[in-house]
N, C-alpha and C positions, 0 to 999 in steps of 0.2 A: 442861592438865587439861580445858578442855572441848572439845578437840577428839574426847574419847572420848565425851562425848555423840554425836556424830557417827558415829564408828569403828563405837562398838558394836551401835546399829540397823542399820548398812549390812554388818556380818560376819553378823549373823543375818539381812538381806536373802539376802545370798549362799547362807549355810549354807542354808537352805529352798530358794531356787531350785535348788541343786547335789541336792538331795535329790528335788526334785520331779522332774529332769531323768532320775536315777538311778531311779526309780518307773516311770518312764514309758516309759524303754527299757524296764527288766523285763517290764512287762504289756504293749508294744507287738512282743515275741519279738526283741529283739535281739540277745541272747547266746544264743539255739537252737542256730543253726550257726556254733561259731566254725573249722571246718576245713575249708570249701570257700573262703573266701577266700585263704587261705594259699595253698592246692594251686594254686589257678588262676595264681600266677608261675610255677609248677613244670610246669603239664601245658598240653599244644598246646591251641591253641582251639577245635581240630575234637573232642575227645573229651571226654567231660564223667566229672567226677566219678562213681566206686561210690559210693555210700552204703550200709550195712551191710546195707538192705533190697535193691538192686540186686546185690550179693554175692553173698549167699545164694541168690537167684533160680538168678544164672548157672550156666554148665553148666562143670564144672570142665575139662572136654577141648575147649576152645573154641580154636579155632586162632588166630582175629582178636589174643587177646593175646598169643601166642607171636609172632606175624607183626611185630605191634607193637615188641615186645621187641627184635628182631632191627632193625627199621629206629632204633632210638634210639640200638645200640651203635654205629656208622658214625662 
């Protein structure tokens, strides 16, 4: 029984610290981009990521990703 004297101050140590950890990724932009890490197993390290801004930009009759296309199926 008094071991929970113990227990229960050091589960609400934890629970706060796990809280404050979780606060602090939030407001330090951690979860912004969670789908360029992914991609980056998937895509060669010479090309980088569209982003939805970079998309829209592009010129849809652009041959470089046709060219591309063609050297991945090989």
């Amino acid at each position: 029984m008094t071991i929970l004297y113990f227990l229960i101050p050091l589960a609400l140590l934890l629970m706060a610290g796990a809280l404050w950890a979780l606060f602090w990724a939030i407001r330090t932009g951690q979860f912004d981009d969670l789908e360029t890490q992914g991609w980056s197993v998937v895509l060669d390290e010479d090309r980088e990521l569209e982003t939805p801004d970079k998309s829209a930009k592009a010129d849809a009759g652009d041959a470089t990703g046709a060219a591309d296309a063609t050297d991945t199926q090989r």
